[in-house]
C-alpha positions as CSV (number, residue, x, y, z in Angstrom):
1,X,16.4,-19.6,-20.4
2,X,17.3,-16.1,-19.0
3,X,15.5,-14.2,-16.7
4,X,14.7,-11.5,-19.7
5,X,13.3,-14.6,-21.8
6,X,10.1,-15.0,-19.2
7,X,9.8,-11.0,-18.0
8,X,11.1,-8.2,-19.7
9,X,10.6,-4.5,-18.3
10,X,8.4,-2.3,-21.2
11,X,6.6,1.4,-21.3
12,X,3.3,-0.8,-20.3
13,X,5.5,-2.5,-17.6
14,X,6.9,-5.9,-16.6
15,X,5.6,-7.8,-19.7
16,X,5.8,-12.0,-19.5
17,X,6.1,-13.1,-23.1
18,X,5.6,-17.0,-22.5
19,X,2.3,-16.1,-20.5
20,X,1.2,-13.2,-22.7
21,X,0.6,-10.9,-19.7
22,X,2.1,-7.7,-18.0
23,X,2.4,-7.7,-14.5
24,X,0.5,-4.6,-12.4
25,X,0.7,-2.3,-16.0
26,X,1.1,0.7,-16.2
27,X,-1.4,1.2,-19.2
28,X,-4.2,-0.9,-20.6
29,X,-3.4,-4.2,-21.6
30,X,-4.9,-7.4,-23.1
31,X,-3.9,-9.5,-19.8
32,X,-3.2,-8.0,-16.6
33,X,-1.9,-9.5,-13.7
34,X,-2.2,-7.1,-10.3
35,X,-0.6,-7.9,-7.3
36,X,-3.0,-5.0,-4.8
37,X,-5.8,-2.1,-5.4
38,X,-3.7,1.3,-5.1
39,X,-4.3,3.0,-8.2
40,X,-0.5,3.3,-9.4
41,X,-0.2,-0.9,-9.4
42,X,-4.3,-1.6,-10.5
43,X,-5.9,0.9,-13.4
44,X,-9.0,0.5,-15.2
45,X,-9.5,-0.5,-19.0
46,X,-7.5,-4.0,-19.4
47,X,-9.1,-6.7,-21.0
48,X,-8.1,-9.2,-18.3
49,X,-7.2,-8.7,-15.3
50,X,-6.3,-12.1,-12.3
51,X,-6.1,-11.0,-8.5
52,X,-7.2,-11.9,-5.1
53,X,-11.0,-11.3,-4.8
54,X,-9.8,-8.6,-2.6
55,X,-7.8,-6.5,-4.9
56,X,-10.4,-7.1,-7.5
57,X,-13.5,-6.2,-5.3
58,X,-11.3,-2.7,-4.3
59,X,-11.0,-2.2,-8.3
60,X,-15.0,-2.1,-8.4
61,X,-15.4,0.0,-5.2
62,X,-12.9,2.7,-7.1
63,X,-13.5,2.0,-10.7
64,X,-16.9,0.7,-11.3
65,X,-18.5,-2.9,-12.6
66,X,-17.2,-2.4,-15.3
67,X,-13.2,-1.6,-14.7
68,X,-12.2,-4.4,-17.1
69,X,-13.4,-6.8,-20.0
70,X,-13.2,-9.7,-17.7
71,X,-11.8,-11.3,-14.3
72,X,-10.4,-14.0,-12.8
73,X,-9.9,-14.6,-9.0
74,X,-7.5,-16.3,-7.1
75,X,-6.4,-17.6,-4.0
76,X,-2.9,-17.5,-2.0
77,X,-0.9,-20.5,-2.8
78,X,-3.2,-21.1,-6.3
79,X,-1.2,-21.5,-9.0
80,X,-2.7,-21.1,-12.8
81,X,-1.5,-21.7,-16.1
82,X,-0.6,-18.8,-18.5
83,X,0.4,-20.0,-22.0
84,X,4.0,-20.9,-21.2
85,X,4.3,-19.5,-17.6
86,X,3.0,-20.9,-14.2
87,X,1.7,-18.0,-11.9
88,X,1.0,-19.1,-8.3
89,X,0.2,-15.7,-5.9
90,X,1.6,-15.1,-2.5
91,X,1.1,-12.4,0.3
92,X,2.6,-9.4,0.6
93,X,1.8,-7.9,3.3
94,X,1.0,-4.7,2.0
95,X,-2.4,-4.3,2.2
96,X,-6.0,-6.5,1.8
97,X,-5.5,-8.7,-0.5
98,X,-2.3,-7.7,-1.6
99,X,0.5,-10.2,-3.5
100,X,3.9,-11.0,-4.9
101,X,3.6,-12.9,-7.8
102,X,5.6,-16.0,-9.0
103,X,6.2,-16.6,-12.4
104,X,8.1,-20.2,-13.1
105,X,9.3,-21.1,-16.8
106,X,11.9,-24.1,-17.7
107,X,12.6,-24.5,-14.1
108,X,13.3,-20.7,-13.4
109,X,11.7,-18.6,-10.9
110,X,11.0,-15.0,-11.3
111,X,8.8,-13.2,-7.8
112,X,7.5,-9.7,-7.8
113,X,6.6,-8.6,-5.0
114,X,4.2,-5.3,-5.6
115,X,4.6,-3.5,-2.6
116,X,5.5,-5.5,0.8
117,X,5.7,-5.0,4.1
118,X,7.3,-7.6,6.4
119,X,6.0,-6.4,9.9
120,X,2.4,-7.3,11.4
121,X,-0.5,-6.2,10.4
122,X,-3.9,-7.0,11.7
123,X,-5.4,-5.7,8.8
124,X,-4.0,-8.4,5.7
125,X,-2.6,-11.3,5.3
126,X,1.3,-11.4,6.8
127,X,4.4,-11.0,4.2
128,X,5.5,-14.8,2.9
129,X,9.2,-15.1,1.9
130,X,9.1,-17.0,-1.8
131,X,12.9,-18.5,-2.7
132,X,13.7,-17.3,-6.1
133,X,16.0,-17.0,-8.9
134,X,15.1,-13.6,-9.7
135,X,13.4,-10.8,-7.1
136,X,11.9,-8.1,-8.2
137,X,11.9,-5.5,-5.2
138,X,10.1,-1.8,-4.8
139,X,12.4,0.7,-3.2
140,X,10.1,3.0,-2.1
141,X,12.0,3.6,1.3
142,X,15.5,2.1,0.0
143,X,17.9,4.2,1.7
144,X,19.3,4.0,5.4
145,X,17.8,6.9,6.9
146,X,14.2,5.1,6.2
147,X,13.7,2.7,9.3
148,X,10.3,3.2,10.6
149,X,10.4,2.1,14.0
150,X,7.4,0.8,16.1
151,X,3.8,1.6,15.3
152,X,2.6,1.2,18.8
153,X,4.4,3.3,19.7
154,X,3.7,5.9,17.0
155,X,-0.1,5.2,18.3
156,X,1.1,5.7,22.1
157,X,2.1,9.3,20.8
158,X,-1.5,10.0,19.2
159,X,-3.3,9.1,22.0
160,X,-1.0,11.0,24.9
161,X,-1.6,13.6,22.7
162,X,-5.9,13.1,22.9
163,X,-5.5,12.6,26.1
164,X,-3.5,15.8,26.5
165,X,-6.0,18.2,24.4
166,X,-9.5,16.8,25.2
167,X,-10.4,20.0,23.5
168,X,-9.3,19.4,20.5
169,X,-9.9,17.2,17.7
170,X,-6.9,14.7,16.2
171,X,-6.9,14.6,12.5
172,X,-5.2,12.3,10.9
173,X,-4.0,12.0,7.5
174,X,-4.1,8.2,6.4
175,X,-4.2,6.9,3.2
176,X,-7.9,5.6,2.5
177,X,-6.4,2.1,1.3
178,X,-4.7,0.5,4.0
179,X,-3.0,2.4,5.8
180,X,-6.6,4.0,7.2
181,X,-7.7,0.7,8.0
182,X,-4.4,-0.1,10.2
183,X,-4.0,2.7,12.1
184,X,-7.6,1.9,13.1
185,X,-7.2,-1.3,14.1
186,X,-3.6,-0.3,15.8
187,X,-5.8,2.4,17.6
188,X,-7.9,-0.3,18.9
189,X,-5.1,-2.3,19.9
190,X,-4.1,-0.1,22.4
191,X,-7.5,0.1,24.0
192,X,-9.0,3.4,22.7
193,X,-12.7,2.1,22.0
194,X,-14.2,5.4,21.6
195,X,-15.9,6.0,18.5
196,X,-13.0,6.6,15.2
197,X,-14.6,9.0,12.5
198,X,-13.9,9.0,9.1
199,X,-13.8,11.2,6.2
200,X,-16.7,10.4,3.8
201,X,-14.2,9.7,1.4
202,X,-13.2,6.4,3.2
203,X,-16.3,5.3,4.1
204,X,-16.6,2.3,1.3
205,X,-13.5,0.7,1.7
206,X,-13.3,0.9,5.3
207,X,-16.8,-0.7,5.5
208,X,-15.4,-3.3,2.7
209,X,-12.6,-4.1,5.5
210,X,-14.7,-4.8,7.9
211,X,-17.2,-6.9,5.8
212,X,-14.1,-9.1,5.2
213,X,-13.8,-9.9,8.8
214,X,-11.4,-7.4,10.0
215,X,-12.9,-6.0,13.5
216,X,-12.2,-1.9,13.3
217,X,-14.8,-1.0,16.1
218,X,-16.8,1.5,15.7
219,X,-16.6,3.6,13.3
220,X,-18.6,7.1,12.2
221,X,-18.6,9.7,9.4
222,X,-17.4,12.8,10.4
223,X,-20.0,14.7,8.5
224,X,-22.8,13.3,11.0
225,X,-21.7,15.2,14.1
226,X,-21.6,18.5,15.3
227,X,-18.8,20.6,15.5
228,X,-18.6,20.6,19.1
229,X,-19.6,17.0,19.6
230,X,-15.6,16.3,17.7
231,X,-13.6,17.7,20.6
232,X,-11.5,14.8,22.0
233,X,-12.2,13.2,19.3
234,X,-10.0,11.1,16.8
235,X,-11.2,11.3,12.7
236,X,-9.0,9.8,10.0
237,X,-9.1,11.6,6.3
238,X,-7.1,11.6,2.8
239,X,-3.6,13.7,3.8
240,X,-5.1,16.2,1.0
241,X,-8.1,17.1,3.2
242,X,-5.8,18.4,6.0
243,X,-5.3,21.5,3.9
244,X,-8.9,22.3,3.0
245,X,-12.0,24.1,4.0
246,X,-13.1,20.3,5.3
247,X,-11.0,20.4,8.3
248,X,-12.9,23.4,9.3
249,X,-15.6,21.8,10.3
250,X,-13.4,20.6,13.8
251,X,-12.4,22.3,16.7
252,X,-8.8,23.6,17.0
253,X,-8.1,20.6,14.5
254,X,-4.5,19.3,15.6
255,X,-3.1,17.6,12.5
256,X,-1.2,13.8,12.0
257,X,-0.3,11.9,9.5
258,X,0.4,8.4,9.5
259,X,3.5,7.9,6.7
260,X,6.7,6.5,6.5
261,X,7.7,10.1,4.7
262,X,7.3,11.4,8.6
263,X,11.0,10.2,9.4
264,X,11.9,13.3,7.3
265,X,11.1,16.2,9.1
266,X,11.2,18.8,5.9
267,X,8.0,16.1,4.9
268,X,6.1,17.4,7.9
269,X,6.5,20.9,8.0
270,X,5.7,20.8,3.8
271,X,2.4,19.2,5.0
272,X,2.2,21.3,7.7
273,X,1.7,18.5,10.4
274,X,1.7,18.7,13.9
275,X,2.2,15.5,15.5
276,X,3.9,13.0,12.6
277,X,3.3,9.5,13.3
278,X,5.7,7.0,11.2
279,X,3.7,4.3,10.0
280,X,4.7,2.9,6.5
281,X,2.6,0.1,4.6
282,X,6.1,-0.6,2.6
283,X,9.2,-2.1,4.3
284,X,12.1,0.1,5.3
285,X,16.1,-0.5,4.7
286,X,16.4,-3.0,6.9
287,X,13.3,-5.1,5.9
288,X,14.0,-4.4,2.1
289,X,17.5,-5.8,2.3
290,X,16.7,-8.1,4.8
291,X,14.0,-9.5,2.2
292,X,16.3,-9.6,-0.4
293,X,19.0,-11.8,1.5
294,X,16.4,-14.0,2.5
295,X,14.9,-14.8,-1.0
296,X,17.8,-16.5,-2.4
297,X,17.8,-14.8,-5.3
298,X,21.3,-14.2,-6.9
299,X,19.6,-11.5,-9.4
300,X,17.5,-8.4,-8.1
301,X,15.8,-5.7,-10.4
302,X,14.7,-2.9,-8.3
303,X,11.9,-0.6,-9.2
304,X,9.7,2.6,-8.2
305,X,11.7,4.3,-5.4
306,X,15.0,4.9,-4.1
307,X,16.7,2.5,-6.9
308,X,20.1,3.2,-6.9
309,X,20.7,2.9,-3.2
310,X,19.1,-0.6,-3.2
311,X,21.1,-1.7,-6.5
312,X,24.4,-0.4,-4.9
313,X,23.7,-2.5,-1.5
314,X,22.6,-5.7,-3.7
315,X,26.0,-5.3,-6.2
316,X,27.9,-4.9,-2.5
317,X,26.7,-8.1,-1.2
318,X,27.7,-9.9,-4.3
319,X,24.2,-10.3,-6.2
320,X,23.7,-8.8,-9.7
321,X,21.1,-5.8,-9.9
322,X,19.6,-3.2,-12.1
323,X,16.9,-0.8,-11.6
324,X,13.9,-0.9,-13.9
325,X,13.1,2.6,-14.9
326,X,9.7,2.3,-15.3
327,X,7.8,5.4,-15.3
328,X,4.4,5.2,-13.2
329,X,4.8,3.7,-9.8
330,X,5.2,5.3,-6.7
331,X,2.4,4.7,-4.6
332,X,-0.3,6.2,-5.5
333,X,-0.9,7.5,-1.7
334,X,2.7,7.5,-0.5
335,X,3.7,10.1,-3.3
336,X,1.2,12.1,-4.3
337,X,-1.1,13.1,-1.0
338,X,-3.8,10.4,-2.3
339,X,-6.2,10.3,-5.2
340,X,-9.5,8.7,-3.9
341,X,-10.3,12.5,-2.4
342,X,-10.3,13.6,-5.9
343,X,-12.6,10.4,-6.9
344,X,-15.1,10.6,-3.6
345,X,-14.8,13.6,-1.8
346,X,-17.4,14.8,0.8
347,X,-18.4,18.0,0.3
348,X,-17.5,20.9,3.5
């Protein structure tokens, strides 16, 4: 059996046509299979839809009870039957409850691996390498110039910088799945235990974080102090909110934003940020290509990012690759300056 036999790139995405299931679709779908909860892997209206209980309690914080005919959870290391394919789910690293999945037919073994990240986080489960014949690979930092460093010490920087401005407040852009909830508990890691604020827009899925066990401190809404009460003061929002009448609420608001798109300078200045702190959810060159070695895998597709760079490194190091082409990833967040302030914004 070739790889194309058990998953097959279509318009609706990867599509499994032993199991009879598409894999993070890009449209509705009779069965879906979604490895994590931002809204360019997990959308609403599918029939079926098996995650972690994690990715599929985020779907019903975002979408409603009703953001699919019916669900199924499961469990890292559970493997379930699909008509002709075996499915067991992995970590990825990415965010809570984020997974690669593993698809197995006539002794073949196909893993896509969503979005990953390969570097600690205290906020999800830690990256687990899956041998394969076949890995499928993002690319959303796949070139060279994309290696993001330490985030401690991207932290150190923020809080020299509170330190250094007690009169005025830190904002910092974060995107409200994940990467928020990281930069929080990275925050706390270094010993700030002040009070972190929030933009109401994060409010539920920080609060879902921590009623999964993950200890962020304390955290506030923004909109529940007064103006002068925020100086010195650190408050995490959607990047979007950096740019509107929201942010006036603070005193001489210095702006951050927590992204792996802060290596590139030009990225900054377009959002006009101050103090850019480079802190990715995804992996960068190294860790993509790194991953890739360490799979096994003698074929790679590559898809939403930088595709070309990571095919040309995999055909270089004597593996056969192709980009998939598929129109509608690209982190939701990442990309696009983040659409749950569109779906939940709080009001100036």
């Amino acid at each position: 059996m070739r790889p194309e036999d058990i998953l097959l790139p279509t318009p609706a995405g990867v599509c499994c046509k032993p199991g009879g299931f598409h894999i993070d679709p890009t449209r509705p779908v009779d069965k879906a299979v979604i490895t994590h909860g931002h809204s360019d892997h997990a959308r609403a209206g599918h029939g079926a839809v098996l995650a972690t209980q994690e990715t599929l309690d985020l779907m019903r914080l975002r979408y409603g009870e009703s953001f699919a005919g019916s669900t199924q959870a499961i469990h890292y290391g559970e493997s379930v039957s699909l008509g002709g394919a075996r499915v067991t789910f992995h970590p990825a690293g990415h965010v809570l409850g984020s997974a690669q999945i593993a698809v197995e037919a006539d002794g073949l073994r196909i893993v896509a691996s969503g979005d990953y990240k390969d570097v600690a986080d205290p906020t999800c489960a830690p990256f687990e390498l899956v041998a394969c014949d076949v890995f499928i690979t993002e690319a959303t930092f796949g070139l060279p110039v994309f290696r993001h460093g330490d985030p401690d010490a991207e932290i150190a920087k923020l809080l020299h910088s509170v330190a250094l401005f007690p009169e005025r407040a830190h904002l910092v852009g974060a995107y409200s799945l994940g990467k928020a909830q990281r930069v929080i508990a990275l925050i706390r890691k270094a010993g700030y235990d002040q009070p972190i604020y929030l933009h109401g827009a994060m409010e539920k899925i920080t609060r879902y974080y921590q009623q999964r066990g993950i200890d962020l401190g304390r955290v506030e809404l923004a909109r529940g102090s007064k103006k002068a009460e925020l100086a010195g003061t650190i408050t995490l929002c959607p990047p979007s909110a950096l740019k509107e009448v929201w942010s006036r609420r603070f005193p001489d608001p210095l702006t951050c934003f927590a992204s792996g798109w802060m290596r590139v300078r030009a990225r900054a200045r377009q959002h006009l940020v101050e103090l850019p702190l480079v802190i990715s959810d995804h992996a960068d060159w190294d860790g993509l290509t790194a991953t890739i070695a360490a799979t096994g895998a003698s074929d790679v597709w590559v898809t939403h990012g930088q595709e070309d760079a990571l095919v040309h490194w995999s055909v270089t190091h004597g593996l056969q690759a192709r980009p998939l082409d598929i129109v509608g990833y690209g982190d939701e967040d990442e990309a696009t300056g983040e659409g749950e302030s569109r779906n939940s914004a709080e009001a100036p």
